[in-house]
C-alpha positions as CSV (number, residue, x, y, z in Angstrom):
1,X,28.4,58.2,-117.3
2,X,30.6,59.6,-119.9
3,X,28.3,62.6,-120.0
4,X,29.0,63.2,-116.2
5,X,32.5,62.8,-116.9
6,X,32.2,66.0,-119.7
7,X,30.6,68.3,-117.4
8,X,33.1,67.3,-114.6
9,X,36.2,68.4,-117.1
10,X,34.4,71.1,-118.5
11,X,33.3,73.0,-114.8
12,X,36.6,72.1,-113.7
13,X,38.4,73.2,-116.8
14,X,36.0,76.5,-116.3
15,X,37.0,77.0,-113.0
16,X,41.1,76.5,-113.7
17,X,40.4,78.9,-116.7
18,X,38.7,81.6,-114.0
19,X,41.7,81.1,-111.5
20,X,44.6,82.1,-114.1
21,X,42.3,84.7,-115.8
22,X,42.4,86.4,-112.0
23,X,45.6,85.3,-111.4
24,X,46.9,87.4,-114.2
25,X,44.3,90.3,-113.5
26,X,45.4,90.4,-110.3
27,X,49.1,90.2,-110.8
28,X,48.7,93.0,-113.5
29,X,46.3,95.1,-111.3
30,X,48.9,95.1,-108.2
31,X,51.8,95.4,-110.9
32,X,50.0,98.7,-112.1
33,X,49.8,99.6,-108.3
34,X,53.2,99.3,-108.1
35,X,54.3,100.6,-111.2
36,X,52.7,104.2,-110.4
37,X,54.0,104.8,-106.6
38,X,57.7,103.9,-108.4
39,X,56.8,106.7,-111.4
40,X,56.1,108.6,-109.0
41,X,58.3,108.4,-106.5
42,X,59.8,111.8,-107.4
43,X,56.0,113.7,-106.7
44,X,55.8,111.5,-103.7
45,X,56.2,114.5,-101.4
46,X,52.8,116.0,-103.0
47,X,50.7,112.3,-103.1
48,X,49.4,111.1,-99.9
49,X,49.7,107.7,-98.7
50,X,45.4,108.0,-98.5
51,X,46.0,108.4,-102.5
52,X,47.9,105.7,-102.9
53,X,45.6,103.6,-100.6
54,X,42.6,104.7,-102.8
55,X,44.6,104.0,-106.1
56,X,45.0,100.1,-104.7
57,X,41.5,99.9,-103.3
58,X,40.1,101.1,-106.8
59,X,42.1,98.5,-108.5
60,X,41.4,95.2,-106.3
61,X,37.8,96.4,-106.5
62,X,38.0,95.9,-110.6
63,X,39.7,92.6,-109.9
64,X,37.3,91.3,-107.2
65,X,34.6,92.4,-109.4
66,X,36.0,90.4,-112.2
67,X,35.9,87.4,-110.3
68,X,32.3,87.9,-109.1
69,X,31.8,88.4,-113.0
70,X,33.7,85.1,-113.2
71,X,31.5,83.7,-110.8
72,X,28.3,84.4,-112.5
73,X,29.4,82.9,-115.2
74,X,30.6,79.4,-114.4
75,X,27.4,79.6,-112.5
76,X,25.3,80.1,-115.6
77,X,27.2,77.6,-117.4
78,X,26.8,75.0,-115.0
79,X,23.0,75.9,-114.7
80,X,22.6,75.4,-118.3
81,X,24.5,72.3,-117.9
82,X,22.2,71.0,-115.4
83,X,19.9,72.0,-117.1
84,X,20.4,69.5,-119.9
85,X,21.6,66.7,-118.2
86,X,18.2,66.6,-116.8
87,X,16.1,67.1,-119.8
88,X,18.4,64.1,-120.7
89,X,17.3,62.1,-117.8
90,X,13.7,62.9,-118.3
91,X,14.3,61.4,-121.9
92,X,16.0,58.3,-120.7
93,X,13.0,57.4,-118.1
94,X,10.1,58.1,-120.5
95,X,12.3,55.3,-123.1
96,X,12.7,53.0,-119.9
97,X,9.1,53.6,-119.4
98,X,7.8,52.9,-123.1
99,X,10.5,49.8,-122.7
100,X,8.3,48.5,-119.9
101,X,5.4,48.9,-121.8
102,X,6.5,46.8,-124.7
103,X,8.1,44.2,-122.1
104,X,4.6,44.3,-120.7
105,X,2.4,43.7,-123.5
106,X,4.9,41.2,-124.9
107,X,4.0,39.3,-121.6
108,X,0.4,39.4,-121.6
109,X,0.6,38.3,-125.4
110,X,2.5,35.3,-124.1
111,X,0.4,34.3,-121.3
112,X,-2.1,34.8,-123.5
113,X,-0.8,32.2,-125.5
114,X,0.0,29.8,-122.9
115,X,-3.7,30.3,-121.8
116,X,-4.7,29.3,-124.7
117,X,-2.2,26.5,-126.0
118,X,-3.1,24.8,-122.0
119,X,-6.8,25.2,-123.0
120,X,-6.3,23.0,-126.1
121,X,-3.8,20.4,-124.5
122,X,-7.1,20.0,-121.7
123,X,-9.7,19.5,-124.8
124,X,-7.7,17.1,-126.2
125,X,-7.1,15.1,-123.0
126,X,-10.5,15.4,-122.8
127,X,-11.4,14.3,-126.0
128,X,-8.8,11.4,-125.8
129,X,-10.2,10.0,-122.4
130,X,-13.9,10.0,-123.8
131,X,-13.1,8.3,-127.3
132,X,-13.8,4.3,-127.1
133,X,-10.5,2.7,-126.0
134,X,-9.5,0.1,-129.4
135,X,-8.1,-3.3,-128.4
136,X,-5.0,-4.1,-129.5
137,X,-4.5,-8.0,-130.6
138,X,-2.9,-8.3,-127.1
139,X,-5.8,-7.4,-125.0
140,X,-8.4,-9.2,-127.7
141,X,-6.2,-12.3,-126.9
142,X,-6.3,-11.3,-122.9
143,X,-9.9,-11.2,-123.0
144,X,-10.6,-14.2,-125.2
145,X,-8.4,-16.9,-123.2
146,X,-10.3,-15.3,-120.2
């Protein structure tokens, strides 16, 4: 569970990292934007508001492909992450497996056992109730007096 927990903190730490990187790239890209209508302003008789449009639509279209970059790779990460987590699964069931195994064997062994510790407690009863009874003074007496 603890494992889950990493990759939870690190895609989400991956993700908040992503966010403030575009956060700044954007701030800076529209802070550029800005910067060069104010320097200028002076020129703006000669620079078309289509310039200026073209100018913004250059600069969120580096930013928006820096988050698609962004994208790709918290989506590789988290493949690779997957990737491992399941390789670690795959580990965990083939020990559960070879656990059962073991479990299983141990098992037969002791029925096994048992199988043969019952067929020696049935020789010897058999033994026991074949052998000639001996009389104890008791029952001599008991059968004398009779």
């Amino acid at each position: 569970m603890s494992k889950l927990k990493t990759i939870q903190e690190k895609v989400e730490g991956s993700i908040e990292s992503g966010i403030n990187t575009f956060e700044q790239y954007y701030g800076s890209v529209a802070g550029k934007t800005f910067d060069v209508v104010e320097s200028i302003e002076e020129k703006a008789k000669s620079i078309t508001a289509k310039d200026i449009r073209e100018k913004h639509n250059e600069k969120a279209t580096n930013a928006f492909d820096g988050v698609r970059s962004l994208n790709t790779s918290a989506s590789e990460f988290i493949n690779k992450l997957l990737a491992k987590l399941e390789k670690d699964v795959e580990n965990v069931v083939e020990e559960v497996n070879e656990a059962v195994d073991e479990v299983k064997e141990a098992v037969e062994d002791v029925a096994d056992e048992v199988k043969e510790a019952v067929e020696e407690v049935k020789e010897a009863v058999a033994e026991a109730t074949e052998a000639p009874v001996k009389k104890t003074r008791r029952s001599r007496k008991k059968t004398e007096e009779a």
